[in-house]
C-alpha positions in Angstrom: 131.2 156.1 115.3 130.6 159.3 117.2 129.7 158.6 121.0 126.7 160.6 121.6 126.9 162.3 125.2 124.1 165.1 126.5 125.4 168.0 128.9 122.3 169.2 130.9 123.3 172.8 131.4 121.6 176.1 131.5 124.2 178.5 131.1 124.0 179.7 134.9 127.2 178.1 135.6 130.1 178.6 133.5 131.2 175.2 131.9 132.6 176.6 128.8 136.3 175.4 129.2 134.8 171.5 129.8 132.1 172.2 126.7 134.7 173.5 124.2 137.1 170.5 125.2 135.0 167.8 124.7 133.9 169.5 121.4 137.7 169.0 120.5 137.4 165.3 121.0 137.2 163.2 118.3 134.8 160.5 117.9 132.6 162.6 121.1 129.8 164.2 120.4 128.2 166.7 123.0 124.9 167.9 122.9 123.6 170.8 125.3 119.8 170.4 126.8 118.3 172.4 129.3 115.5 171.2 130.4 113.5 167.4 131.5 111.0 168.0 128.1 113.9 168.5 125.5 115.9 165.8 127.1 112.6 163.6 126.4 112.3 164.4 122.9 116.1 164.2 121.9 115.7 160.4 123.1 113.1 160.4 120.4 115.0 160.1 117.7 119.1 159.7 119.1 120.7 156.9 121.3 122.8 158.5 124.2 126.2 157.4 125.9 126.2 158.9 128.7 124.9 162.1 130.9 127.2 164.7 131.9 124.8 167.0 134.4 125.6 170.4 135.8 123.4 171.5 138.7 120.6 172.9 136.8 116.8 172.9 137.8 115.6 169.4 136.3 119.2 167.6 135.9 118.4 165.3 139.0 114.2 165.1 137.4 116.2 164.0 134.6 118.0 161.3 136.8 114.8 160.0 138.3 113.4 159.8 134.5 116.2 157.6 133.3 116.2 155.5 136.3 112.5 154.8 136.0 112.7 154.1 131.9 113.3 149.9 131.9 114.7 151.2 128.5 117.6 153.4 129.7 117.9 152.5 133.3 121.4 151.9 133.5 122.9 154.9 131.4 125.3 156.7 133.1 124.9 160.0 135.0 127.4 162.2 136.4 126.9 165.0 138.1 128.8 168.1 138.2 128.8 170.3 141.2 129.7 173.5 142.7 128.6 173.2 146.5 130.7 170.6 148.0 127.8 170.1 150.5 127.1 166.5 152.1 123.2 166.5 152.0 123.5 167.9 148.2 125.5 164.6 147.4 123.9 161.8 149.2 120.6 163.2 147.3 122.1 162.8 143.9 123.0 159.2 144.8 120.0 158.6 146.5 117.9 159.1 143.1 120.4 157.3 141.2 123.5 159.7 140.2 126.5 157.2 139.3 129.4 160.0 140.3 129.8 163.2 141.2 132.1 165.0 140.0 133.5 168.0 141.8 134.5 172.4 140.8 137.3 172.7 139.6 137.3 169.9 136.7 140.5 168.0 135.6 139.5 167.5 132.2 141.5 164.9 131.1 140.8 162.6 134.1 137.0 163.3 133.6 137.8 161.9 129.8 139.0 159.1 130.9 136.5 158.5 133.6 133.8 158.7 130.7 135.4 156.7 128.8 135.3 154.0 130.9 131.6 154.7 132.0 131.0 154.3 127.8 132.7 151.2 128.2 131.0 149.7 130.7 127.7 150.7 129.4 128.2 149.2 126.1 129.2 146.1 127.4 126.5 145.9 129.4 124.0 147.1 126.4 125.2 143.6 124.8 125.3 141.3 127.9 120.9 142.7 128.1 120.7 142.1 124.3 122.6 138.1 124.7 120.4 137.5 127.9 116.5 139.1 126.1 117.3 136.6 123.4 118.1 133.7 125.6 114.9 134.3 127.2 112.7 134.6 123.9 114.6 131.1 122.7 113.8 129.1 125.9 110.4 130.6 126.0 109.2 130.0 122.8 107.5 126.6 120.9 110.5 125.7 118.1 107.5 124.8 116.2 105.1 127.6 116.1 107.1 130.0 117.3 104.7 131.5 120.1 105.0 130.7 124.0 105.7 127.0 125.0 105.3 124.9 127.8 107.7 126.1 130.6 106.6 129.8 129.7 103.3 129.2 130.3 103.7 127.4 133.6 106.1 130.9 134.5 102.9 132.7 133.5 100.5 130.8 135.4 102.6 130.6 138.7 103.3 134.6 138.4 99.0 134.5 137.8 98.2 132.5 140.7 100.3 134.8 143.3 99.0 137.8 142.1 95.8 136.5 142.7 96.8 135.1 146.4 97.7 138.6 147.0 95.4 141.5 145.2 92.8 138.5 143.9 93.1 139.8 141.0 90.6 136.7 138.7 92.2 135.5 135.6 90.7 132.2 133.4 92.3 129.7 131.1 91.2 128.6 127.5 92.6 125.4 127.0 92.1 124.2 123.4 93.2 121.2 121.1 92.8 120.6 117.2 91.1 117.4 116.9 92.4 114.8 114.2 96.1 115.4 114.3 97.1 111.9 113.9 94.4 111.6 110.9 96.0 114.5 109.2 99.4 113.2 109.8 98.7 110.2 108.4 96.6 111.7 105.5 98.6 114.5 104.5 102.2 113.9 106.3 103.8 114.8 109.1 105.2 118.3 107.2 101.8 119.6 106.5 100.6 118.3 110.3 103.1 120.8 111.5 102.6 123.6 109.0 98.7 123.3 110.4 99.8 123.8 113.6 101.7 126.9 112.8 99.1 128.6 110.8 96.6 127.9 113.8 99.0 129.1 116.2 99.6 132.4 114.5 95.7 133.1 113.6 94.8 132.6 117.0 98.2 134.7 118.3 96.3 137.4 116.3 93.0 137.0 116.9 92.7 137.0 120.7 93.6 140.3 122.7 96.7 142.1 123.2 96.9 141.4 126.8 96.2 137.8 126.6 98.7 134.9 126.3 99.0 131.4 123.6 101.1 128.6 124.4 101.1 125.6 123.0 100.9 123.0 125.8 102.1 120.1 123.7 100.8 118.3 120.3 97.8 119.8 119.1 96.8 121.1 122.6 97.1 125.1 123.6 96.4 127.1 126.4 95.3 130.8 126.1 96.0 132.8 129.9 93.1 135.7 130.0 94.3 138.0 132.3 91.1 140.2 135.1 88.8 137.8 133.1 85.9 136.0 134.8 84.3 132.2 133.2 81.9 133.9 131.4 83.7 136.9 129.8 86.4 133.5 128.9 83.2 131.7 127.7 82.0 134.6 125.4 85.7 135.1 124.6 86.2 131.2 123.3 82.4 131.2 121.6 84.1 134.0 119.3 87.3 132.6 118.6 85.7 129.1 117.4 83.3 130.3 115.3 86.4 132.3 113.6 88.4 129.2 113.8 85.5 126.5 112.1 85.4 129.0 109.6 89.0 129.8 108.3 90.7 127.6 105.5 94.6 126.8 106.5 97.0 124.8 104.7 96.1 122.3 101.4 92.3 123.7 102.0 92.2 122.2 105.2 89.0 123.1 107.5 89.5 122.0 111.4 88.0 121.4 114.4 88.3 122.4 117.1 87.5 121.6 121.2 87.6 124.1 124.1 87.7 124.1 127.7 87.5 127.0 130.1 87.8 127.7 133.5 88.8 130.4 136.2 90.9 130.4 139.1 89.5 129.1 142.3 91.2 129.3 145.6 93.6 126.9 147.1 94.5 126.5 143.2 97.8 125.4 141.9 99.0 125.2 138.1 98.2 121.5 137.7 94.9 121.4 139.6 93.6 124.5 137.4 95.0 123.0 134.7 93.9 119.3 135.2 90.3 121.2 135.7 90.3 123.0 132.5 91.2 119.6 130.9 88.4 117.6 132.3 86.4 120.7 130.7 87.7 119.8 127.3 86.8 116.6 127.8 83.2 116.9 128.7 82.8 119.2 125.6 84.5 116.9 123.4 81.5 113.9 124.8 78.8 116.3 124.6 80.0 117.1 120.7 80.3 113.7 120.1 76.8 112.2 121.9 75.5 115.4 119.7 76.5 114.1 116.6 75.6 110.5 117.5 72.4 111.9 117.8 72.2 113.7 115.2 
């Protein structure tokens, strides 16, 4: 499989012994761009080795893209110039320039210099790859495959410092699917746990993009609301039981379901905010059940 390396060049200095050896390279394949925007849209649609810059206008803009893009961050970027002058260099390293590689070229040792930065940055590609999928299988509930426990608390502790320092307000919806031992016992422990997936997964959907489900443990979730005050959390919650009461899940099954809410108060710590949102689920879980007493 071809490796897929991009020479920034604009023609203003003559490369054309270095660009008609690498073209003679097998498995190499060199593509010329001259400027920041076509470098952008090439990523579009091809994965790329390595950088091999000359010292054109927007070859160090280029740098400063790739160093900024969590993507791409760590692909290579050599930089070829012509003015062996001191200021020139620590610049290009300063914005993120791996090597530079001085006029004249020896062409074979920049091969094998290449190679090895190809190497390395493959390597590295899969060491990123093993450690994201680590981090999504300690994360996540076996069960219902969303956010578990430990996450959360990660979440929450990130949460609580941000609002220390910018007070930037965030709430918790802390909700539990009553009956779970009654099911279990009706129906069986399989379709117990199939419930809890489906409810998982509707509410994963359901609530916004920038918000957060976990299951906490059993039947009990927490949903993290990001810049969101009580009552936006309280309108929020209103929503997602009515949705909830009225969905059918697994064998025909309807559920229900009890909510408590609450927002981040100062001198808060992840089990006092969550302790508080707990004795919230408890007082609506007495107020249903006096109600229906009543009733």
């Amino acid at each position: 499989m071809n490796k897929k390396i991009v020479l920034l060049h604009d023609n203003k200095n003559d490369l054309s012994k270095l660009i008609t050896f690498f073209n003679s390279i097998q498995n190499i394949q060199l593509t010329l761009i001259n400027s920041l925007e076509d470098f952008k849209l090439y990523l579009k649609n091809n994965s790329v080795e390595l950088i091999l810059a000359s010292e054109m206008k927007d070859s160090l803009s280029v740098c400063k893209y790739i160093r900024l893009n969590k993507e791409i961050s760590f692909l290579p970027f050599l930089y070829i110039i012509q003015n062996d002058n001191f200021e020139n260099i620590k610049n290009a390293y300063d914005i993120g320039v791996n090597e530079c590689i001085r006029t004249p070229i020896n062409l074979d040792e920049t091969l094998l210099r290449i190679r090895k930065y190809i190497e390395n940055y493959s390597a590295l590609k899969k060491c990123l790859m093993q450690s994201e999928k680590l981090a999504l299988y300690v994360s996540t509930d076996k069960l219902t495959k969303i956010s578990n426990n430990m996450h959360m608390q990660t979440l929450l502790l990130q949460s609580l410092k941000e609002y220390e320092r910018y007070n930037k307000v965030f709430s918790i919806i802390y909700f539990r699917v009553d009956d779970m031992q009654q099911i279990n016992s009706l129906f069986g422990f399989n379709t117990g746990d199939k419930l809890l997936k489906e409810v998982a997964q509707y509410v994963s959907k359901s609530i916004r993009t920038s918000d957060v489900i976990a299951r906490w443990g059993g039947g009990d979730f927490i949903i993290l609301t990001p810049h969101t005050s009580f009552e936006f959390a309280k309108h929020l919650t209103t929503k997602l039981h009515l949705q909830l009461i009225k969905e059918t899940f697994i064998s025909g099954l309807q559920i229900k379901v009890n909510f408590g809410i609450t927002q981040v108060l100062k001198e808060d710590n992840i089990h006092i905010i969550i302790e508080r949102a707990k004795k919230s689920l408890k007082r609506s879980i007495n107020e249903r059940a006096a109600t229906t007493h009543t009733n």
